[in-house]
C-alpha positions, 0 to 999 in steps of 0.5 A: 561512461555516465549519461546522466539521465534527468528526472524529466528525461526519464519521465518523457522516456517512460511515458513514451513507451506506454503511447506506443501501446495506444493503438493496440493495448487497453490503457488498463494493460499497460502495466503488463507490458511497461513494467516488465520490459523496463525491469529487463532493461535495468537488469541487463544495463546494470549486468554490463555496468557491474562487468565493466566495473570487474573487468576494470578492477580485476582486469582478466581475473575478472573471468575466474569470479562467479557470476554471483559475485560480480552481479546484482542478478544474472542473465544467461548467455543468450537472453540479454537484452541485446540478444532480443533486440536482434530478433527480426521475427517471432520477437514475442515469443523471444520476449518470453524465453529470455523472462523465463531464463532471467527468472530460472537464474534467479529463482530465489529472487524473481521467480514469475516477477515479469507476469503472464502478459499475452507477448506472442499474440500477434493480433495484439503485439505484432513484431513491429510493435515489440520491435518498436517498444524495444528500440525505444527502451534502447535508446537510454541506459539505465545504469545505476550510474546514469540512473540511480536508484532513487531516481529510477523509482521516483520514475517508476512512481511516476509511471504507476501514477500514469497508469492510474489516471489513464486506466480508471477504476482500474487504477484502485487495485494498485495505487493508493493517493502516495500523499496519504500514505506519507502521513501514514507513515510520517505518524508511524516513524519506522525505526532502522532493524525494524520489521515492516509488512503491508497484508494487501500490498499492491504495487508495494508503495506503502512499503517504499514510504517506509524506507524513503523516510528512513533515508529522508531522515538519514538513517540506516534503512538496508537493514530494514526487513520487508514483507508483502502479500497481494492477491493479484499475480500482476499487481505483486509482480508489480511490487516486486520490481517496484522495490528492487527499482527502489534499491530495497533488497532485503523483502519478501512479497507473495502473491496470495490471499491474506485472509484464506492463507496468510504467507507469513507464519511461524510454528503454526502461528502468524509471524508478528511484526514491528510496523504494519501500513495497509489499504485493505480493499473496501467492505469486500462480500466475496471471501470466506467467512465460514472459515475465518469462523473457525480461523486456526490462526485465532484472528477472530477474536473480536469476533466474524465479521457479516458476509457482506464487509470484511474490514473488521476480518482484515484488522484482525490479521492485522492486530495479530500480527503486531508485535507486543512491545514494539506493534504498531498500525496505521490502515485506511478504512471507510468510515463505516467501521466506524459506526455501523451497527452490524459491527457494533460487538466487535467494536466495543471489544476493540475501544475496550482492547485499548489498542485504538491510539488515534481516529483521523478523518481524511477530505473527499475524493483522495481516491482514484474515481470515488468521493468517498472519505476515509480514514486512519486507524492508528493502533498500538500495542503498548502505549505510553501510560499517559495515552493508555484508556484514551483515543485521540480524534483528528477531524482533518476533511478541510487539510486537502489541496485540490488541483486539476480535479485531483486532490492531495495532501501537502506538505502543511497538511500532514506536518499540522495532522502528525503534530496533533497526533504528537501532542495528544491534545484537545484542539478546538474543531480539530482535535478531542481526547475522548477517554474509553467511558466517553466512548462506551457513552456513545454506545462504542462509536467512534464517527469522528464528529461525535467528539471533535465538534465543528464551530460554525459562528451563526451567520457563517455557512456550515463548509461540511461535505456532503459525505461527512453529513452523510456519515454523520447521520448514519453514526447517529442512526446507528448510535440511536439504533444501539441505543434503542436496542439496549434500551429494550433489552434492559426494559424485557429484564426489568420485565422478567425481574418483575413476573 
């Protein structure tokens, strides 16, 4: 029988789960523990619901059908959910056998997708405190009947998102501003039968966009293919789960480093892909630069990125692993891969590849614990002919919503950025075409405010921030620096020409 659990129902439910960890778990661990324990419990509930739907079809010919063609997944006799609930003692380490039993029946799918929480120290987890966390799981059953998928991921969005204002900084590694990422792919227009990846995937929320707009614009998304990696055993865990919560069946996320062994490779080169969406990690100083020096996979072919910022390493992967015809990107960067000098020869052979289609400059302190401005790059391989040997600039730091010392992107905002984007034309203070020679003119820069000029009226006070000043005088020193340096270089030609 449907109990139709509500959106806030399910939300109270959820949160909930996690205030009983409060007194004993760092709120940054939540996540350990939350995510696997309601994974669990959808996976048994749907196990009764898809029993109970044979046996009422089939009645007791139910019985002669393998497991595997009643069930979405399967949970060995003895490891259900009702099976640990009636455990009085050592419940962590009863916790932990039916996980492992749950993952062997279903290796292809969830193997190590529960983690590696600390569920048998019972300084930690104390058995009344797992008995209490499983009794409250209890008291909902999360069918697909009394909660559709949909519905059942907007709840795990809503928790992720808990998570992350609870945790602080810790929050970075796995949620990225869920507003941001719809622009992203609002810009991108995923197509039904194509191929979607995210190189640093995180809980996998780029990838669930892709798919809700797809199902947003009534198309057919199950035949969409899904690939992920991610660096964190936790975080991937994370997405995993994520997608399946989503009702998305067909993905394959793997947990390892994008940059020193690429999961997804095909006869010895990269697998390519219709649809990239990615947040790299910011500038990161600790990964291996010696061997992308020497990459096997050719992903340095605008050249190696300094020790100390890795941006440029990711964006190659991420080029290269876009298909000819049909790739496209859009990645979150710090503003400084757009200017910084260090870079500066990598960047001119990218403005000069032509695959640069759009630069959009996003407002402050759209991330977790930081004021930082980034922004999209959006690239693609084939470009319209009337776009090609062109780059369109949007400047849209004032296309923010503040509330509650959190900021987003509404509605508005990303219809007024997408619509730009779509018709690829000046718009004075917002929007500039700049041609492949304007930007050779400013020494391959591409800072934002270098092309669309802001227009203060002289008794109206200059609204930028104090980031973009920031960014604007570093693109200019950078670009006075560049400038400088070519102008020695020409003058010591002139020079030798002479003697």
């Amino acid at each position: 029988m449907s109990n139709r659990i509500t959106i806030e129902e399910l939300q109270s439910y959820l949160w909930n789960s996690a205030v009983l960890l409060r007194t004993s778990i760092d709120a940054g661990a939540y996540k350990q523990y939350i995510f696997p324990l309601l994974f669990f419990k959808r996976i048994c509930d749907v196990y009764d619901e898809e029993t109970a739907s044979a046996q009422a079809e089939y009645g007791e010919d139910a019985a002669e059908f393998n497991e595997d063609e009643i069930h979405t997944f399967i949970v060995p006799k003895g490891y259900h959910w009702n099976d640990v609930r009636s455990v009085a003692e050592n419940v962590g380490v009863a916790i932990v056998e039916a996980f492992r039993k749950v993952e062997n029946a279903n290796s292809d799918k969830l193997q190590g997708i529960f983690g590696d929480g600390a569920w048998t120290n019972k300084n930690r987890l104390p058995d009344r405190l797992l008995k209490d966390l499983l009794e409250h799981f209890s008291t909902q059953t999360l069918s697909i009947a009394n909660c559709p998928e949909d519905e059942l991921g907007q709840g795990y969005e809503y928790l992720i998102k808990k998570f992350a204002d609870d945790s602080g900084h810790t929050a970075q590694e796995f949620y990225t501003n869920r507003t941001v990422v719809h622009l992203m792919t609002e810009m991108l227009k995923p197509k039904s039968g194509e191929s979607i990846y995210d190189p640093t995937c995180g809980s996998a929320g780029m990838l669930i966009s892709a798919i809700a707009y797809l199902k947003e614009q009534g198309k057919e998304w199950r035949n969409v293919a899904v690939y992920g990696q991610e660096i964190n055993a936790l975080t991937s865990a994370i997405g995993k789960m994520n997608l399946f919560l989503h009702g998305v069946k067909d993905f394959n996320i793997v947990n390892g480093d994008t940059l020193k062994a690429p999961a997804f490779v095909e006869n010895g080169s990269l697998q390519q892909f219709d649809l990239v969406l990615a947040n790299p990690p910011y500038s990161i100083s600790q990964w291996d630069r010696a061997a992308f020096e020497n990459d096997k996979y050719g992903r340095n072919f605008l050249g190696v990125p300094p020790q100390g910022r890795a941006d440029y390493a990711f964006l190659q992967h991420i080029l290269a692993s876009l298909k000819e015809d049909t790739g496209r990107c859009a990645i979150l960067f710090p503003h400084g891969v757009l200017f910084r000098n260090e870079e500066s020869a990598m960047r001119e052979r990218l403005v000069r590849s032509d695959c640069i289609e759009c630069v959009i400059g996003l407002a402050a302190n759209l991330f977790y614990n930081s004021p930082m401005e980034a922004c999209i790059m959006i690239c693609r391989m084939s470009k319209k002919t009337e776009r090609r040997g062109q780059v369109l600039f949007i400047n849209a730091v004032n296309e923010v919503e503040r509330k509650n010392a959190q900021s987003f992107l509404e509605d508005k905002h990303i219809r007024k950025i997408a619509e730009a984007y779509t018709r690829y034309a000046d718009e004075a203070g917002f929007a500039q075409v700049a041609t492949i020679q304007d930007i050779a003119d400013n020494n391959f820069s591409l800072s934002i405010p270098l092309y669309v000029k802001q227009e203060t009226a002289p008794d109206k006070e200059d609204s930028c921030s104090v980031q973009e000043r920031f960014d604007r005088w570093l693109a200019a020193s950078a670009t006075m620096k560049q400038s400088y340096e070519r102008l020695n270089a020409l003058l010591a030609k002139g020079g030798d020409e002479d003697g």
